[in-house]
PDBQT receptor file of N, H, CA, C and O in Angstrom, charges set to zero:
ATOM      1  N   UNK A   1     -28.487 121.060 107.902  1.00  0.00    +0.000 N 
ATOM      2  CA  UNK A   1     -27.846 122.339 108.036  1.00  0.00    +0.000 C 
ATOM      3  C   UNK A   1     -26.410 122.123 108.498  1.00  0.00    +0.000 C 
ATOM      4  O   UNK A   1     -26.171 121.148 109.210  1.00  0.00    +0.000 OA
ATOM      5  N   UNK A   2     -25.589 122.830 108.199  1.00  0.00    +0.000 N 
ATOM      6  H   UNK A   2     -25.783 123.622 107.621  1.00  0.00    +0.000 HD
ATOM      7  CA  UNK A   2     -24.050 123.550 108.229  1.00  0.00    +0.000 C 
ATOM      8  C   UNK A   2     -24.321 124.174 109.327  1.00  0.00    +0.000 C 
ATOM      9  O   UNK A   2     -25.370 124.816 109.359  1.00  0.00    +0.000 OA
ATOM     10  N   UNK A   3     -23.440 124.149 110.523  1.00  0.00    +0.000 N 
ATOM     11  H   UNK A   3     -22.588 123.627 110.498  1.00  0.00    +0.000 HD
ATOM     12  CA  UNK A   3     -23.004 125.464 111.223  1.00  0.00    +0.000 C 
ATOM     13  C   UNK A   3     -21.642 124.901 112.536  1.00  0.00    +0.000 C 
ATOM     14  O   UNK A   3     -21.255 123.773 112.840  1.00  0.00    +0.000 OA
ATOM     15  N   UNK A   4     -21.251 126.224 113.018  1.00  0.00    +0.000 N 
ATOM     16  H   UNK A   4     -21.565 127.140 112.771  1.00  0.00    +0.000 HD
ATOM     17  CA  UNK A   4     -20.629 125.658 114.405  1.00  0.00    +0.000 C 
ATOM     18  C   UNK A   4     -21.748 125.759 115.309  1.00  0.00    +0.000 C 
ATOM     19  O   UNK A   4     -22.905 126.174 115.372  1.00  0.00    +0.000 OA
ATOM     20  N   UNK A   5     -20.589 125.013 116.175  1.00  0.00    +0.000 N 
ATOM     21  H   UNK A   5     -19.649 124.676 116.124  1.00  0.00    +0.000 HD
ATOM     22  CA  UNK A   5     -21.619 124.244 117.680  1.00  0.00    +0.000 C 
ATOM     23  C   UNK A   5     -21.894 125.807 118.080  1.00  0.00    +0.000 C 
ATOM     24  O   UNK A   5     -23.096 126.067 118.123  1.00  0.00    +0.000 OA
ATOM     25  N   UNK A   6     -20.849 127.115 118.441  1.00  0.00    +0.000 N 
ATOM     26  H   UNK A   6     -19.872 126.904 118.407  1.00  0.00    +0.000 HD
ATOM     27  CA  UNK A   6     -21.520 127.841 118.964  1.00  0.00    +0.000 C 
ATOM     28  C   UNK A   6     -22.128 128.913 118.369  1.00  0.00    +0.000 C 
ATOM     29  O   UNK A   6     -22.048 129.948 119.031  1.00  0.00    +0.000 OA
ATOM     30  N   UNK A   7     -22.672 128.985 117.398  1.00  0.00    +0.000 N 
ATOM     31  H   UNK A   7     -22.737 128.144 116.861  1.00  0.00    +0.000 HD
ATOM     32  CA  UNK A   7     -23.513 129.703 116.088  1.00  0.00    +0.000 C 
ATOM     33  C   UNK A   7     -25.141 129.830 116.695  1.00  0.00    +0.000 C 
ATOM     34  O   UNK A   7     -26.063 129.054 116.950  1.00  0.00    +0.000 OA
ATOM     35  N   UNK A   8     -24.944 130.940 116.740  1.00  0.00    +0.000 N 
ATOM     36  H   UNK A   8     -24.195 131.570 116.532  1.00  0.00    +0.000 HD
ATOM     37  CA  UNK A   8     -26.659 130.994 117.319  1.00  0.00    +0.000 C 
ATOM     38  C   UNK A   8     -27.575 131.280 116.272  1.00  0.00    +0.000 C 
ATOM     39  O   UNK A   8     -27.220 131.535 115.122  1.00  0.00    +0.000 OA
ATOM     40  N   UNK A   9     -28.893 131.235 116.710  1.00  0.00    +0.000 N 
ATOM     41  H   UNK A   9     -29.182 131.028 117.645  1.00  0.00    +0.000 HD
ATOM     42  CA  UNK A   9     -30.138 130.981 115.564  1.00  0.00    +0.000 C 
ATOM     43  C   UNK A   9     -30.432 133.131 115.753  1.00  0.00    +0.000 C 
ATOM     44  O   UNK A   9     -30.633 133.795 116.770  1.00  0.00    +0.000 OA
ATOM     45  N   UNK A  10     -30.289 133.670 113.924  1.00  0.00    +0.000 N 
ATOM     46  H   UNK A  10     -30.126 133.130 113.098  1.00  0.00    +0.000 HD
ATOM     47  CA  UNK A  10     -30.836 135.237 114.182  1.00  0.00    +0.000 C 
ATOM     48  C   UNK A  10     -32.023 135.077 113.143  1.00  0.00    +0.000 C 
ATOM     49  O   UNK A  10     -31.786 134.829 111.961  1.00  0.00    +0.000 OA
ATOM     50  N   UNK A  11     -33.215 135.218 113.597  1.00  0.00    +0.000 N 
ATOM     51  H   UNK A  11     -33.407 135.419 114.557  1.00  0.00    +0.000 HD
ATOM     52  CA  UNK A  11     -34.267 135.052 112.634  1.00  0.00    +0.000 C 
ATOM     53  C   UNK A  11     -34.272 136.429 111.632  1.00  0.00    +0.000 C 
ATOM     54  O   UNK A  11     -34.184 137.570 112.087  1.00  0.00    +0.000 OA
ATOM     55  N   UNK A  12     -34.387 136.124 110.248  1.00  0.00    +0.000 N 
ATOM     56  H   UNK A  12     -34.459 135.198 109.879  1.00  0.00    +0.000 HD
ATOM     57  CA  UNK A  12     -34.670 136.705 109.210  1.00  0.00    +0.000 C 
ATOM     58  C   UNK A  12     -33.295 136.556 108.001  1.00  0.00    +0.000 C 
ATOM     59  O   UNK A  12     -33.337 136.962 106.840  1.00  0.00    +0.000 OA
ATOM     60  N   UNK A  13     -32.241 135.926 108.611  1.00  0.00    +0.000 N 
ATOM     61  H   UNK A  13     -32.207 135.596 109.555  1.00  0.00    +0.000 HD
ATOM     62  CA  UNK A  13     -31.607 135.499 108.239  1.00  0.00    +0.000 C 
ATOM     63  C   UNK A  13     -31.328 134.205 107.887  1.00  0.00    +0.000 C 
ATOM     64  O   UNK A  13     -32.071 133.355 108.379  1.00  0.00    +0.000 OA
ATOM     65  N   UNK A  14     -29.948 133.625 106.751  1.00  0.00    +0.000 N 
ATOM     66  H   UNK A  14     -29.345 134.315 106.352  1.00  0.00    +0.000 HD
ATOM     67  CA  UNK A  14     -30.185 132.150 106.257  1.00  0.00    +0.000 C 
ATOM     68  C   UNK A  14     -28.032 132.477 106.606  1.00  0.00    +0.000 C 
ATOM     69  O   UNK A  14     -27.285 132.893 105.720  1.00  0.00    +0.000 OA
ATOM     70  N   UNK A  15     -27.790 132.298 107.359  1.00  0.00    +0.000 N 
ATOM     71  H   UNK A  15     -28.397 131.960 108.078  1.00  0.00    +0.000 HD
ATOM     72  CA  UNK A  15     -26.208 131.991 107.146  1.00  0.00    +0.000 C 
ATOM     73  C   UNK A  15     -25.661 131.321 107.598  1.00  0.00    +0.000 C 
ATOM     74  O   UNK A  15     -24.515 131.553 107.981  1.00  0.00    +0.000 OA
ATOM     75  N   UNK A  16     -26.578 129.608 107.814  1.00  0.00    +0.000 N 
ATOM     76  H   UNK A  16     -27.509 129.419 107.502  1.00  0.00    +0.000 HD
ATOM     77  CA  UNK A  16     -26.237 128.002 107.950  1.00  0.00    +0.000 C 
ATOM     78  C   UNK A  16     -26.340 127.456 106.531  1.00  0.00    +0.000 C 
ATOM     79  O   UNK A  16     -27.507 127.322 106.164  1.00  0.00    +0.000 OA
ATOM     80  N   UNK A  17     -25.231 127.039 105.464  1.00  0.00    +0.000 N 
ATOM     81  H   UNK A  17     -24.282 127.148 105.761  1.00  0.00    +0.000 HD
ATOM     82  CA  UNK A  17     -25.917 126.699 104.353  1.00  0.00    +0.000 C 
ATOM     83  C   UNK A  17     -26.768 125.562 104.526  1.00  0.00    +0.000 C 
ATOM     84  O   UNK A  17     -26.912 125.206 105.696  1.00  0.00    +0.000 OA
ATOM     85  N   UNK A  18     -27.493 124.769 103.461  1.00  0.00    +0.000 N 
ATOM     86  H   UNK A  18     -27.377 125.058 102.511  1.00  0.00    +0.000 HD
ATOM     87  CA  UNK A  18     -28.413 123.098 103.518  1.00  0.00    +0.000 C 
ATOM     88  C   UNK A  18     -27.505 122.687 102.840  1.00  0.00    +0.000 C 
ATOM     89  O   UNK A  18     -26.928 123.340 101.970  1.00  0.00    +0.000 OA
ATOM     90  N   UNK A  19     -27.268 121.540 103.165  1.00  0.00    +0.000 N 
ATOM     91  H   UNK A  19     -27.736 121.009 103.872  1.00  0.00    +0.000 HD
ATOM     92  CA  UNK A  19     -26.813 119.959 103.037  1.00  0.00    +0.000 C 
ATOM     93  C   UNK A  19     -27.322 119.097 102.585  1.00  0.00    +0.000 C 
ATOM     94  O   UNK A  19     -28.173 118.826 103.432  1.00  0.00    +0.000 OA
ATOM     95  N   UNK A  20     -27.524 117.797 101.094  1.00  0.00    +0.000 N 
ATOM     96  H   UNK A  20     -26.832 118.017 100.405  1.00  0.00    +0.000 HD
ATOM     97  CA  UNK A  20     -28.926 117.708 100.362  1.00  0.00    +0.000 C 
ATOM     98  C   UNK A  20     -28.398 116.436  99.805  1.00  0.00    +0.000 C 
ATOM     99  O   UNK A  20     -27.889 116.491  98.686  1.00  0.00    +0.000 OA
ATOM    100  N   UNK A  21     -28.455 115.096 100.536  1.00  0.00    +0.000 N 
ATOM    101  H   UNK A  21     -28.869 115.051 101.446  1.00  0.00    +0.000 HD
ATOM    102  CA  UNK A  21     -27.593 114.224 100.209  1.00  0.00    +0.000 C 
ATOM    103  C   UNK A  21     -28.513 113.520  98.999  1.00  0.00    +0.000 C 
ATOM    104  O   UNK A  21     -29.623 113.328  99.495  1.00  0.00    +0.000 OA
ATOM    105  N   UNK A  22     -28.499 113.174  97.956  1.00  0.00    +0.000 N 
ATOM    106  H   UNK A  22     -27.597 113.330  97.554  1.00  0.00    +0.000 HD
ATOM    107  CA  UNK A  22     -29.077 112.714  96.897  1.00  0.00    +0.000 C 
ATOM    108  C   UNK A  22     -27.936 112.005  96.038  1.00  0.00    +0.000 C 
ATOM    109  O   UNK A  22     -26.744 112.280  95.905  1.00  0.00    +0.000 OA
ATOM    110  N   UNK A  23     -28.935 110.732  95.365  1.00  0.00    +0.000 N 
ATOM    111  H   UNK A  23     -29.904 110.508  95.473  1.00  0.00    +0.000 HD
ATOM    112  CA  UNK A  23     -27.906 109.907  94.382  1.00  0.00    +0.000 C 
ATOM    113  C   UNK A  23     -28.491 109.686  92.965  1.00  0.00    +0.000 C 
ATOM    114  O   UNK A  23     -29.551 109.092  92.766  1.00  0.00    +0.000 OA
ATOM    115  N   UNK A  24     -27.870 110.107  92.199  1.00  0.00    +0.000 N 
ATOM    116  H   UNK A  24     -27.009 110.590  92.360  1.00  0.00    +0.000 HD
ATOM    117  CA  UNK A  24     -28.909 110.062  90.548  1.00  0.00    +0.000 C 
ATOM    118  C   UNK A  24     -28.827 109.266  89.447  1.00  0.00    +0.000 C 
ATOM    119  O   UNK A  24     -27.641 109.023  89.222  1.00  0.00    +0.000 OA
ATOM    120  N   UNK A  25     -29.315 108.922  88.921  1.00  0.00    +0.000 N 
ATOM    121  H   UNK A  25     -30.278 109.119  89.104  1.00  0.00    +0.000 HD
ATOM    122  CA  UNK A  25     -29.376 107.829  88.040  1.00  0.00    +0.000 C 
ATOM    123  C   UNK A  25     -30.031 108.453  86.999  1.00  0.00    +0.000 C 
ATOM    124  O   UNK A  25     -30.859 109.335  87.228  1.00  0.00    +0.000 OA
ATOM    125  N   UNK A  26     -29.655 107.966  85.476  1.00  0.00    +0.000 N 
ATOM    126  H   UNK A  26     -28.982 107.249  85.290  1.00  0.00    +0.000 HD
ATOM    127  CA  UNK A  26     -30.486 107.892  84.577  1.00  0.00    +0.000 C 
ATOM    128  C   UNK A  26     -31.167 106.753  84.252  1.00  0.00    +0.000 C 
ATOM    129  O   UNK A  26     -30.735 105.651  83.913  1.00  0.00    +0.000 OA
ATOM    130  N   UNK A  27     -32.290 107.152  84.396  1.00  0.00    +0.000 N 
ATOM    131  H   UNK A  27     -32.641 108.047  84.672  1.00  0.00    +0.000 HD
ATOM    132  CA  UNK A  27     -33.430 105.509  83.697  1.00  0.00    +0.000 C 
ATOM    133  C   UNK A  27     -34.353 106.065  82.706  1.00  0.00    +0.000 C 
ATOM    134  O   UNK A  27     -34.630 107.261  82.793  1.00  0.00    +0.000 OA
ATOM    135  N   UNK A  28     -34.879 105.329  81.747  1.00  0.00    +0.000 N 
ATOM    136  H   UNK A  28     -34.654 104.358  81.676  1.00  0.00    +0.000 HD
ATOM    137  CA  UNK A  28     -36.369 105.511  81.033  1.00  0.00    +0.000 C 
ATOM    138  C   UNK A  28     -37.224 105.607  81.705  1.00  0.00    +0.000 C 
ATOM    139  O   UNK A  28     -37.355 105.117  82.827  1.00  0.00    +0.000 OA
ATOM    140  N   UNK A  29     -38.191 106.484  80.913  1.00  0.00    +0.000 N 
ATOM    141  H   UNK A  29     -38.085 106.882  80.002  1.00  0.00    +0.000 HD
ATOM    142  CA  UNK A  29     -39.455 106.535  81.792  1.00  0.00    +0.000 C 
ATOM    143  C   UNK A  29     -40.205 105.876  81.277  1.00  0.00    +0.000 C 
ATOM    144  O   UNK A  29     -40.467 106.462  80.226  1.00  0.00    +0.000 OA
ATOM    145  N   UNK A  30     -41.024 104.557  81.353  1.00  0.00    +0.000 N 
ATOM    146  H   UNK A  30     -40.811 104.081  82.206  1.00  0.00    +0.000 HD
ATOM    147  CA  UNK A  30     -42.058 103.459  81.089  1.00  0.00    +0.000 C 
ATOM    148  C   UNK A  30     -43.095 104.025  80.826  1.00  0.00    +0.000 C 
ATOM    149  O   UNK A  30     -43.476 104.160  79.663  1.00  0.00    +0.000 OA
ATOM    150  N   UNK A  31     -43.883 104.552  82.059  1.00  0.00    +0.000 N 
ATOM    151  H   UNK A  31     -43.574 104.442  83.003  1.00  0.00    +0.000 HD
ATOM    152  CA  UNK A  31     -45.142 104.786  81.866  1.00  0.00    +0.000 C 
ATOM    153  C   UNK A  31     -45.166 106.257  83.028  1.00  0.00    +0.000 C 
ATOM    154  O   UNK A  31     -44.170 106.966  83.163  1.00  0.00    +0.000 OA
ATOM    155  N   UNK A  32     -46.685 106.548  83.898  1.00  0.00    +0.000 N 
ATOM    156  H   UNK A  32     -47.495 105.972  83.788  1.00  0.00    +0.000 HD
ATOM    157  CA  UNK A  32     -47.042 107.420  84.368  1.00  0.00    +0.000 C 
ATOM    158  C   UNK A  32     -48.466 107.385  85.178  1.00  0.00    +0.000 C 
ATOM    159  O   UNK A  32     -49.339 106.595  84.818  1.00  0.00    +0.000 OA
ATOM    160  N   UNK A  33     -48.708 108.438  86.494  1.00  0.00    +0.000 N 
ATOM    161  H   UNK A  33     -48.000 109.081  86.787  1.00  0.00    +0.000 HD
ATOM    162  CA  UNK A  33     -49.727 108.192  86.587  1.00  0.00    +0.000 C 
ATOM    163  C   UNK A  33     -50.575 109.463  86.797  1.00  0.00    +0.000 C 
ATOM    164  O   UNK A  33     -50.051 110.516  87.159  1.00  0.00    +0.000 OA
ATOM    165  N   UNK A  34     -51.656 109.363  86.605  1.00  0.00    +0.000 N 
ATOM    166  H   UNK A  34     -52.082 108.507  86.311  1.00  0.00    +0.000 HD
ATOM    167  CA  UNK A  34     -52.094 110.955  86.336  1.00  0.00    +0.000 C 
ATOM    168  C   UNK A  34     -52.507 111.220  84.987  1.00  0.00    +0.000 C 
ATOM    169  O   UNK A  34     -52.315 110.537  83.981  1.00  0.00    +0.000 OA
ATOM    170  N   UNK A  35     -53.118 112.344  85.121  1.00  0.00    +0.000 N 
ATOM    171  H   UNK A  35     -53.274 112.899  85.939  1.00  0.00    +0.000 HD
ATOM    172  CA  UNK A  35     -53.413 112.931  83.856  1.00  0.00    +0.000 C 
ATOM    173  C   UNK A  35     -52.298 113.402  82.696  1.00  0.00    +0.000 C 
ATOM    174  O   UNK A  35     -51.472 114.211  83.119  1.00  0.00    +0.000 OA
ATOM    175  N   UNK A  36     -52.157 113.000  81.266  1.00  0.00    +0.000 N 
ATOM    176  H   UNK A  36     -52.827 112.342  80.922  1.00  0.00    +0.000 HD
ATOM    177  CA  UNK A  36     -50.768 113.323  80.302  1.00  0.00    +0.000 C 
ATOM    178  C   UNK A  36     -50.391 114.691  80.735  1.00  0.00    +0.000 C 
ATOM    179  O   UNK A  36     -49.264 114.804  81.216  1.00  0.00    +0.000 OA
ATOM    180  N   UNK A  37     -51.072 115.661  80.656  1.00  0.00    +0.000 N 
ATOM    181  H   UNK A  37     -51.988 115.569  80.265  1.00  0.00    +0.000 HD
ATOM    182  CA  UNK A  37     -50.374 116.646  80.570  1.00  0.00    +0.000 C 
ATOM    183  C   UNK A  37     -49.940 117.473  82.074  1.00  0.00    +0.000 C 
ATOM    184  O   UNK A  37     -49.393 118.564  82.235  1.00  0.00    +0.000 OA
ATOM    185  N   UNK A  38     -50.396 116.535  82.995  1.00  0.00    +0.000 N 
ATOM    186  H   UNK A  38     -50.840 115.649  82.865  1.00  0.00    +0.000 HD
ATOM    187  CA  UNK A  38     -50.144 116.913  84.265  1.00  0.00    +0.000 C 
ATOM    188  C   UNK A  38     -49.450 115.655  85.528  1.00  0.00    +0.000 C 
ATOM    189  O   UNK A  38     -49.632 115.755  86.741  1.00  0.00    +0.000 OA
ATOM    190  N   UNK A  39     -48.673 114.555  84.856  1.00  0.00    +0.000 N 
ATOM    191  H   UNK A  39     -48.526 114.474  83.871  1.00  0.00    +0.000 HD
ATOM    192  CA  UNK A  39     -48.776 113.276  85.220  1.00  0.00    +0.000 C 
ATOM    193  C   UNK A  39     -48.323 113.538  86.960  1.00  0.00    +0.000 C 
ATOM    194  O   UNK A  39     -47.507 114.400  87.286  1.00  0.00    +0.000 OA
ATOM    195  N   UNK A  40     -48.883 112.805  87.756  1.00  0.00    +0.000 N 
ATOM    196  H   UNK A  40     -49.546 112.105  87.491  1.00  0.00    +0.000 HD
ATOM    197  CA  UNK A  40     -48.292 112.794  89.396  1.00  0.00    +0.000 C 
ATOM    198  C   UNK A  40     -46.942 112.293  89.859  1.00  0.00    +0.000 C 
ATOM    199  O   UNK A  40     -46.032 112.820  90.498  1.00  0.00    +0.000 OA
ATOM    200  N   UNK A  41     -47.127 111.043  89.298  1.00  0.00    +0.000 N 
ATOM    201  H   UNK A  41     -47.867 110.615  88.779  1.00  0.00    +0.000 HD
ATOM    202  CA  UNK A  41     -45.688 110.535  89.122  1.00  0.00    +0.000 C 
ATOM    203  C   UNK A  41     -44.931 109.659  87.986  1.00  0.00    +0.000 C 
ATOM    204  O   UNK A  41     -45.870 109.437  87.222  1.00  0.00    +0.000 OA
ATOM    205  N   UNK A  42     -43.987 109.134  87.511  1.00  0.00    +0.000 N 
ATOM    206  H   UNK A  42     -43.224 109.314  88.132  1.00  0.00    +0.000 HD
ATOM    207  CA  UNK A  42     -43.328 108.533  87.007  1.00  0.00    +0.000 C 
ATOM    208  C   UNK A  42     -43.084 107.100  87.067  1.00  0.00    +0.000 C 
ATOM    209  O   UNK A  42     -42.684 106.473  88.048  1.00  0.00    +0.000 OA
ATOM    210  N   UNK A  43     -43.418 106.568  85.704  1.00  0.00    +0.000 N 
ATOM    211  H   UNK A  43     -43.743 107.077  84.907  1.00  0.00    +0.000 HD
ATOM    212  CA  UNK A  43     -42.776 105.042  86.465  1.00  0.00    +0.000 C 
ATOM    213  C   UNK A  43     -41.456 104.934  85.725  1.00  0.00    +0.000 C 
ATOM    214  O   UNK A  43     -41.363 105.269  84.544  1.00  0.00    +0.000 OA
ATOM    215  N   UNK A  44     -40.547 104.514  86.354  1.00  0.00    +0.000 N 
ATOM    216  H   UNK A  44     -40.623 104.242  87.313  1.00  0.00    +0.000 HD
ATOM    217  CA  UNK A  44     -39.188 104.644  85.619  1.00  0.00    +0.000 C 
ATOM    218  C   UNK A  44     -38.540 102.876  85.765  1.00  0.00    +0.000 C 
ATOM    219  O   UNK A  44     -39.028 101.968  86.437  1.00  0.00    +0.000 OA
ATOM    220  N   UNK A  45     -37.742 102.853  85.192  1.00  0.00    +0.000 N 
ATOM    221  H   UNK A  45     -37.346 103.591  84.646  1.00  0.00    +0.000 HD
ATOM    222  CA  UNK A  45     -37.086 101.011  85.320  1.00  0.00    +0.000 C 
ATOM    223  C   UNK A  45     -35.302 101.313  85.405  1.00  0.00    +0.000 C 
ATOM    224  O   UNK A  45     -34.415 101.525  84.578  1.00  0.00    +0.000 OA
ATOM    225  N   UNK A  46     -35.353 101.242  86.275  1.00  0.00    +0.000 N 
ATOM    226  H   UNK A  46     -36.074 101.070  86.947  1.00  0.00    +0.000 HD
ATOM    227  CA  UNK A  46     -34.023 100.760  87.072  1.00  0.00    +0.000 C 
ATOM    228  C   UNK A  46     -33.088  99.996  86.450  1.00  0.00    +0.000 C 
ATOM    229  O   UNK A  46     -33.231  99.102  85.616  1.00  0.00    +0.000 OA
ATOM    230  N   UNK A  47     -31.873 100.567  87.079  1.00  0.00    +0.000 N 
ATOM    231  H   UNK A  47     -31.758 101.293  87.757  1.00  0.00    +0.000 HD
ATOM    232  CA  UNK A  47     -30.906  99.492  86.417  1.00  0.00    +0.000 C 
ATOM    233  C   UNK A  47     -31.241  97.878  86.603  1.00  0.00    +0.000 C 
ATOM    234  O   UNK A  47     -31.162  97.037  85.708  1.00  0.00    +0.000 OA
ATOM    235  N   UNK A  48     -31.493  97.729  87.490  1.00  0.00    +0.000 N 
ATOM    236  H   UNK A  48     -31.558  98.412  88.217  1.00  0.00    +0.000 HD
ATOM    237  CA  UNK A  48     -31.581  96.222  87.671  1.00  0.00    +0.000 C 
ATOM    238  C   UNK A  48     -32.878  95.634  87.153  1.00  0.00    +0.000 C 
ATOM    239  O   UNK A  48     -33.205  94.494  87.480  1.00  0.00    +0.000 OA
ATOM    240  N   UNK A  49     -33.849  96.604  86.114  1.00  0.00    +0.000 N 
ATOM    241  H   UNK A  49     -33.583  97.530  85.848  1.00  0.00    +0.000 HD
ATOM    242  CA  UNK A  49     -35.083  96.064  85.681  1.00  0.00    +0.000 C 
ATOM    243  C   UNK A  49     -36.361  96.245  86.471  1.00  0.00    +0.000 C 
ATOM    244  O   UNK A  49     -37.486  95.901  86.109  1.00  0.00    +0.000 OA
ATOM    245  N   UNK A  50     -36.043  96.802  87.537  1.00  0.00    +0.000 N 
ATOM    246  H   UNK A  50     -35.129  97.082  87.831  1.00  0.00    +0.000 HD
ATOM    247  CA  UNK A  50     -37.637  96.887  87.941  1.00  0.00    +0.000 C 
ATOM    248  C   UNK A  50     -38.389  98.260  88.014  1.00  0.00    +0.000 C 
ATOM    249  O   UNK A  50     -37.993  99.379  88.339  1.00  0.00    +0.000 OA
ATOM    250  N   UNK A  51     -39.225  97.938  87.730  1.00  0.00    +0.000 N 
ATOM    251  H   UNK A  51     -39.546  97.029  87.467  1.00  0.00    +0.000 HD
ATOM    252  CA  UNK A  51     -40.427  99.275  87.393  1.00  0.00    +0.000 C 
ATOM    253  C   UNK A  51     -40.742 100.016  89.026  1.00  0.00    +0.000 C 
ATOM    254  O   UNK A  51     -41.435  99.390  89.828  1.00  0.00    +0.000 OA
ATOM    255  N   UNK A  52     -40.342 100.950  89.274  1.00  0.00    +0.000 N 
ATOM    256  H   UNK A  52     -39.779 101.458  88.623  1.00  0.00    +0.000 HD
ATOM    257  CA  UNK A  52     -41.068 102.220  90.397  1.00  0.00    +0.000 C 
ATOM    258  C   UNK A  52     -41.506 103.106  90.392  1.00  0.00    +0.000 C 
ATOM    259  O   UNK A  52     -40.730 103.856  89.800  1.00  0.00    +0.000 OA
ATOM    260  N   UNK A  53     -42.318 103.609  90.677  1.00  0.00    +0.000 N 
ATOM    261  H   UNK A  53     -42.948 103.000  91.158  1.00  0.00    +0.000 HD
ATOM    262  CA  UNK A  53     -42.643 105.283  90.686  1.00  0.00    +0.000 C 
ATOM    263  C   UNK A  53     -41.507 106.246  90.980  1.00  0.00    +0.000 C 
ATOM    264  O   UNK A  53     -40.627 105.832  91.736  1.00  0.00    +0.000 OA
ATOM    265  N   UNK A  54     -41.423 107.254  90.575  1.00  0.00    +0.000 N 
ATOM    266  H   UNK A  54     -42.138 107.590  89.961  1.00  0.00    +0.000 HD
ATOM    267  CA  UNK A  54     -40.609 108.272  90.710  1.00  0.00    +0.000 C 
ATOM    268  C   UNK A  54     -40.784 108.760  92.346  1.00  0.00    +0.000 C 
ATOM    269  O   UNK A  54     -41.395 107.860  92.922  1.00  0.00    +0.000 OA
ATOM    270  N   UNK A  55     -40.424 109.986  93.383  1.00  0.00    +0.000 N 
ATOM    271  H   UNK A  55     -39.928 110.717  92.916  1.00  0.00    +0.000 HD
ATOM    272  CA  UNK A  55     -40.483 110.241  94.167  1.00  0.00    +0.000 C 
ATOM    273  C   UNK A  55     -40.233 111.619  93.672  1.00  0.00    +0.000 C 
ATOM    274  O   UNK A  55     -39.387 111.914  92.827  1.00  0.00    +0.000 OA
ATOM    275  N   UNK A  56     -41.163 112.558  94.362  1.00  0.00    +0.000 N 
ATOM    276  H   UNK A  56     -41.849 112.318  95.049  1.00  0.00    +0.000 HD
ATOM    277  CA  UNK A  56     -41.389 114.040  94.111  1.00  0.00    +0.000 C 
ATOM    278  C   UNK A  56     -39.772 114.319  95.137  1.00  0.00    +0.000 C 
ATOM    279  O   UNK A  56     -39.140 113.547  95.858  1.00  0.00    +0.000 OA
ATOM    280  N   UNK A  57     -39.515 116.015  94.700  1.00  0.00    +0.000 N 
ATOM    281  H   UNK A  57     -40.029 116.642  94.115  1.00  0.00    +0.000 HD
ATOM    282  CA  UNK A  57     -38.426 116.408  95.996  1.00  0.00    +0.000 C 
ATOM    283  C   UNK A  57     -39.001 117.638  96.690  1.00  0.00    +0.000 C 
ATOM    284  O   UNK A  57     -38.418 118.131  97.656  1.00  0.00    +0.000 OA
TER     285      UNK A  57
């Protein structure tokens, strides 16, 4: 979260924006695990060649 130091918390409200540090890459997707039409995760291959699962967000 965004805010100043003296910004107080008013519940029902959102007027701290989020902050969402992420880095993206394009890779192929290899394979999968799970059911086809519902797969859990991803196996994808990296620039440098190695095979990982994806990570949900």
């Amino acid at each position: 979260m965004i805010k100043v130091g003296s910004s107080i918390y008013r519940g029902g409200s959102r007027p701290w924006p989020k902050l969402c540090h992420t880095d993206t890459v394009e890779v192929p997707v290899v394979g999968f695990t799970g059911p086809p039409m519902r797969p859990r995760h991803l196996a994808v291959r990296l620039p440098d060649s190695s095979v990982v699962p994806s990570q949900r967000r």
